[in-house]
C-alpha positions in Angstrom: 251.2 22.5 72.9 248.4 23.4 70.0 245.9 26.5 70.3 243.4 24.4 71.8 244.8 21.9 74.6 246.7 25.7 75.7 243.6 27.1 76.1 242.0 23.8 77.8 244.8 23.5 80.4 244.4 26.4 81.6 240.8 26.4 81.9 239.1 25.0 84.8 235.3 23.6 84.6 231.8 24.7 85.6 228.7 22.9 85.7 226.1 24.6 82.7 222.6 26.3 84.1 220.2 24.0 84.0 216.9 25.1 82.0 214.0 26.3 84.4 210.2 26.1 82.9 208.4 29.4 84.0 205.2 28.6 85.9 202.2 29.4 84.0 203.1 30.3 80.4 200.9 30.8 78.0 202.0 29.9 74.4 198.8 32.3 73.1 201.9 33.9 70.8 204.8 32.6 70.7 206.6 33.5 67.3 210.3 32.5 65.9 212.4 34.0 63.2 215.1 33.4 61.5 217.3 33.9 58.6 220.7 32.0 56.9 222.2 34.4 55.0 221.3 37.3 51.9 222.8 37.0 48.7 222.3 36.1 44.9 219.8 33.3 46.3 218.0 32.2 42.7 216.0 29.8 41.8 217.4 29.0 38.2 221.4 28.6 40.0 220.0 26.1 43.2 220.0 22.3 42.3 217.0 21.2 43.4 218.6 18.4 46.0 220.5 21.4 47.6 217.4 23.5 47.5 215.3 20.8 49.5 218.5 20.6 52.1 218.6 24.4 52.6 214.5 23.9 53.5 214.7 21.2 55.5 217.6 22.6 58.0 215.1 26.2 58.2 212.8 23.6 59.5 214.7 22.1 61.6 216.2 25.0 63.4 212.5 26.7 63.1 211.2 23.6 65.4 213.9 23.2 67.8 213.1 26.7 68.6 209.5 26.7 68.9 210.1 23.7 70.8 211.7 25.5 73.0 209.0 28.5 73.4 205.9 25.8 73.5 207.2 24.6 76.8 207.4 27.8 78.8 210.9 28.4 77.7 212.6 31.9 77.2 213.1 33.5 74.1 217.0 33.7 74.7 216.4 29.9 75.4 214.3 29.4 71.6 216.9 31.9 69.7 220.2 29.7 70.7 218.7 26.7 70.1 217.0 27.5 66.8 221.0 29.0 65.8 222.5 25.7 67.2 221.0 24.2 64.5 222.2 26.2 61.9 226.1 26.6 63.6 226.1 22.5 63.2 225.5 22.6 59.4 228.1 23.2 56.8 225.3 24.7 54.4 225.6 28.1 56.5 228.4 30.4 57.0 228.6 29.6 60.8 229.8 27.3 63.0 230.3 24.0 60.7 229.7 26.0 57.8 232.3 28.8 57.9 234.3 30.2 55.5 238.4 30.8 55.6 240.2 33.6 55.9 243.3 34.2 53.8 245.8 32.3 56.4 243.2 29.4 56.3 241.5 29.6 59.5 237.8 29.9 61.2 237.1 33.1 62.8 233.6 33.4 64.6 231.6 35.9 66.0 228.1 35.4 67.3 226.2 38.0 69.6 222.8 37.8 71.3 220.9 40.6 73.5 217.8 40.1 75.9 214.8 42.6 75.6 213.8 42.4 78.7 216.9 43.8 80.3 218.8 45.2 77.2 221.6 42.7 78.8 224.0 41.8 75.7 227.0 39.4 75.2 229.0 38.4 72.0 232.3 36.9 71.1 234.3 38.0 68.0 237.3 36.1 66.3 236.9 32.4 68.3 238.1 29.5 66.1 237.9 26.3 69.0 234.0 27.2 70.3 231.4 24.6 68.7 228.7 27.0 69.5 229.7 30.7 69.5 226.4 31.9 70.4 226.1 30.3 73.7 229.9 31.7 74.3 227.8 35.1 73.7 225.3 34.1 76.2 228.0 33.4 78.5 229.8 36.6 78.3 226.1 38.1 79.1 225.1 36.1 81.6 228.3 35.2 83.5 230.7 38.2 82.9 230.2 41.6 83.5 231.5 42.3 80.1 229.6 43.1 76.4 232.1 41.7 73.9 235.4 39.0 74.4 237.8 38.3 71.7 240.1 35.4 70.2 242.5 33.4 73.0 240.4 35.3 75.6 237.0 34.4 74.7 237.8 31.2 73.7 239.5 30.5 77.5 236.6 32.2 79.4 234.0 29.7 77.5 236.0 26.7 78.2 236.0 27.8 81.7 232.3 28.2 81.5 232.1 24.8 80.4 231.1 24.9 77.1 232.1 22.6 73.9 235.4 23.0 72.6 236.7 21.5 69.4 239.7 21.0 67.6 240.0 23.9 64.8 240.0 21.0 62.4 235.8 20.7 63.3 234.9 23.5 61.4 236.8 22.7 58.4 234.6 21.9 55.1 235.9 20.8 51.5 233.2 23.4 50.1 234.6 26.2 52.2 238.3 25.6 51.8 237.8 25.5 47.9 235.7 28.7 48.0 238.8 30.3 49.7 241.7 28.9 46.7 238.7 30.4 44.3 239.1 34.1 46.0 242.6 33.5 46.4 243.5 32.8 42.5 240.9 35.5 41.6 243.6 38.1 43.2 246.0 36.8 41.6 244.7 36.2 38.1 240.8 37.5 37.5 240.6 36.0 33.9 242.0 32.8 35.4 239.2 32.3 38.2 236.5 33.2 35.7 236.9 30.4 33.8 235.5 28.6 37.6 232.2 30.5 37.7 230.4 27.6 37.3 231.8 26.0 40.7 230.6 29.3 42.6 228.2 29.2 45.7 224.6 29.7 45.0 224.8 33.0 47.7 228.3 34.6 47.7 229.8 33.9 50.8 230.9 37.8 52.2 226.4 37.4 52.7 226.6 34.5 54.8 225.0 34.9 58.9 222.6 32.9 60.8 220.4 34.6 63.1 217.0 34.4 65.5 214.2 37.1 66.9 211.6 35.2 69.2 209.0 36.0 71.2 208.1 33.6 74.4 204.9 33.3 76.2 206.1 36.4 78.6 206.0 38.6 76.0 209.7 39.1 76.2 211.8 39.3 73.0 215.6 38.5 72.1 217.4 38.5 69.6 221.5 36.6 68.1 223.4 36.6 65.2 226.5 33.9 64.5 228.6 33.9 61.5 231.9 32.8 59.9 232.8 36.3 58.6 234.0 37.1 55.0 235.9 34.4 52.8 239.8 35.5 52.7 239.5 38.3 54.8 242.6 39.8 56.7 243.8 41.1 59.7 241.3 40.4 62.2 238.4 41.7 60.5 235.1 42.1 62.6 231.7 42.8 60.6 229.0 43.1 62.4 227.5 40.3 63.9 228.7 40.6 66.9 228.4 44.3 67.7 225.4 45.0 69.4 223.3 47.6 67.6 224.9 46.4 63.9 224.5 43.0 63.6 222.1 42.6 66.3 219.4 44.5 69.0 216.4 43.4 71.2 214.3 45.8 73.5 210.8 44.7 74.7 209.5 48.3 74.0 210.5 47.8 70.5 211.5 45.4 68.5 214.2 42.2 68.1 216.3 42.4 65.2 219.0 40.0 63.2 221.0 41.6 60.3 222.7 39.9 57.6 225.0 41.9 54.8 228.1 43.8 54.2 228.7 44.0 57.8 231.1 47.4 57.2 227.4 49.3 56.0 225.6 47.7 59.1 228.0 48.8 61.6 228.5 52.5 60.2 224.7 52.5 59.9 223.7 50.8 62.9 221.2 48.9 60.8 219.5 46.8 63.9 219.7 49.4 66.1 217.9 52.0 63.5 215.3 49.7 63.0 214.1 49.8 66.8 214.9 53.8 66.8 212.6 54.6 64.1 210.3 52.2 65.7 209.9 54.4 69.0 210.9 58.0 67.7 209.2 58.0 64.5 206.3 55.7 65.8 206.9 53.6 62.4 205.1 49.6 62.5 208.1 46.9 62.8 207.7 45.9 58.9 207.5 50.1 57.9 211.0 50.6 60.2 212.8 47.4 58.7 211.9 48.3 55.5 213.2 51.9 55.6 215.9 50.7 57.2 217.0 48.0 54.0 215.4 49.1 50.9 215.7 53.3 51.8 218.8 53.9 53.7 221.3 50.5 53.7 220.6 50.5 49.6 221.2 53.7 48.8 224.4 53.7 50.7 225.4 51.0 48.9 225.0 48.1 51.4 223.5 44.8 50.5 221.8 42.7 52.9 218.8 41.8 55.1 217.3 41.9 58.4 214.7 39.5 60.5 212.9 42.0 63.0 209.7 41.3 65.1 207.7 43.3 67.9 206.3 42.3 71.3 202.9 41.7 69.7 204.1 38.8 67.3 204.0 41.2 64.1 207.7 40.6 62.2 209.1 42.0 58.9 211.5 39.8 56.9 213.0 42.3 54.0 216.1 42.2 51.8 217.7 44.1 49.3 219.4 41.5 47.4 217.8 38.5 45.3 217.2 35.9 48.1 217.6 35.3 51.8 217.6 32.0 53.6 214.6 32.8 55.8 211.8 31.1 58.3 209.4 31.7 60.7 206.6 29.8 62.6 203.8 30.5 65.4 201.7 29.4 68.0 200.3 26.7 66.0 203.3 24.9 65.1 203.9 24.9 61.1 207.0 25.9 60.0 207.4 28.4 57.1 210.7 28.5 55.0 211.3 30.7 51.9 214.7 31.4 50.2 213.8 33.8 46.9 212.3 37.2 46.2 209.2 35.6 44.7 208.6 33.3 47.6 
């Protein structure tokens, strides 16, 4: 019996929660953010076809979002839908899009925390969950527990109901070749040079999806889903799906999504700093995310980016390295999308 029908059989099923409209929202300020990854994003290495892809899926996920806050809904309901989108597409690392490790397998972790209650969930090395940020949802939501892991998490969301896929789902030709390119580069660097020209536009240890919204309560929220690091070993866990790394929400504060060299998140507790300098050092959301990526993350050495906006709509977007797949629209319904430093 394979990884997945074990974990099937001995699951039993539940019925998902239906969505519930709030009575009276207002959608006076409604705001979505979001990013796809920080890296080497530049304009003279993106063909122009993939260029207009990468745009049009921040659109997409930007409107299924909003969709989702211009109806009443919550903002926990606006950030998973608006990272559904970008877990379905191979052009991110998550979901569909993940990289390999070195045995050649998809390990996911996606988080997501509530600022209204400071309630958090997140799963960490899944391989047979379509969407690993509702599994997160789940652990918060229908466990009393922060963080599941491998066969465990992946049995507790099948249990909950949620789609399961065969490992083979997440598998991409672009992904797979990325992983024999950091594979031969171990073995023989002056070999795997002479393949620079077949590289990814963004190296691929960059690669997260995440969301910050706002909904018409005023509450925020904020998740984070990626694939990892190409060829890593062992298990590894970065920091998407540690609460306080990788991601952070707290109505008094701020929402934050981080995307980077996970290791310098967690031992800096990047998403968490921002919101901390936000309420002890009475710094504005873009002055704290900005402190927090171009003052203390860079000269530690980390690279990377974080999406981070307050309970008044005001959101800061900054990153340390040339480009970062990022969006965000309003009340009014027009979608934004920029992936360079000059954007």
């Amino acid at each position: 019996m394979n990884r997945l029908a074990a974990v099937i059989a001995l699951a039993g099923l539940m019925v998902p929660g239906a969505f519930a409209q709030p009575a009276g929202a207002s959608k006076a300020n409604i705001v979505l953010v979001i990013h796809g990854g920080a890296g080497t994003i530049l304009k003279s290495n993106m063909p122009a076809e993939l260029e207009r892809e990468y745009r049009a899926k921040l659109v997409e996920s930007l409107r299924a979002g909003h969709a989702v806050l211009a109806r009443g809904g919550s903002s926990l309901d606006a950030v998973e839908a608006a990272i559904h989108v970008m877990e379905d597409s191979p052009l991110f690392n998550a979901g569909k899009g993940a990289v390999f490790t070195h045995d050649g397998r998809n390990e996911l972790d996606a988080s997501i925390m509530d600022g209204s209650t400071r309630n958090a969930g997140a799963v960490a090395g899944v391989g047979i969950i379509r969407h690993p940020i509702s599994a997160a949802r789940a652990v918060m939501e229908k466990s009393k527990h922060v963080m599941l892991t491998g066969r465990g998490a992946e049995l507790f969301a099948t249990r909950m109901g949620l789609e399961i896929v065969d490992p083979s789902w997440f598998w991409t030709e672009r992904r797979w070749k990325q992983l024999q390119r950091e594979i031969e580069s171990e073995r023989s660097p002056a070999a795997a040079a002479l393949h620079d020209s077949e590289r990814e536009p963004v190296p691929p240890k960059l690669g997260t999806v995440g969301a910050v919204a706002l909904d018409a309560r005023g509450h925020l929220a904020a998740g984070t889903s990626t694939g990892g690091t190409t060829n890593k070993r062992w298990g590894r866990v970065g920091d998407s799906p540690i609460i306080g790394a990788g991601t952070f929400a707290d109505d008094a504060t701020c929402a934050v999504s981080s995307t980077g060299e996970g290791e310098y998140f967690i031992r800096w507790v990047a998403a968490y700093d921002v919101a901390a300098l936000m309420e002890y050092g009475g710094l504005s959301v873009e002055a704290a995310a900005n402190r927090v990526v171009h003052d203390k993350l860079k000269k530690a050495g980390g690279s990377g980016g974080v999406i981070a906006l307050d309970a008044k709509g005001n959101f800061a977007m900054p990153f340390n390295t040339e480009g970062m797949y990022r969006g965000w629209i309003g009340p009014d319904g027009t979608p934004h999308v920029a992936l360079y430093g000059e954007d």
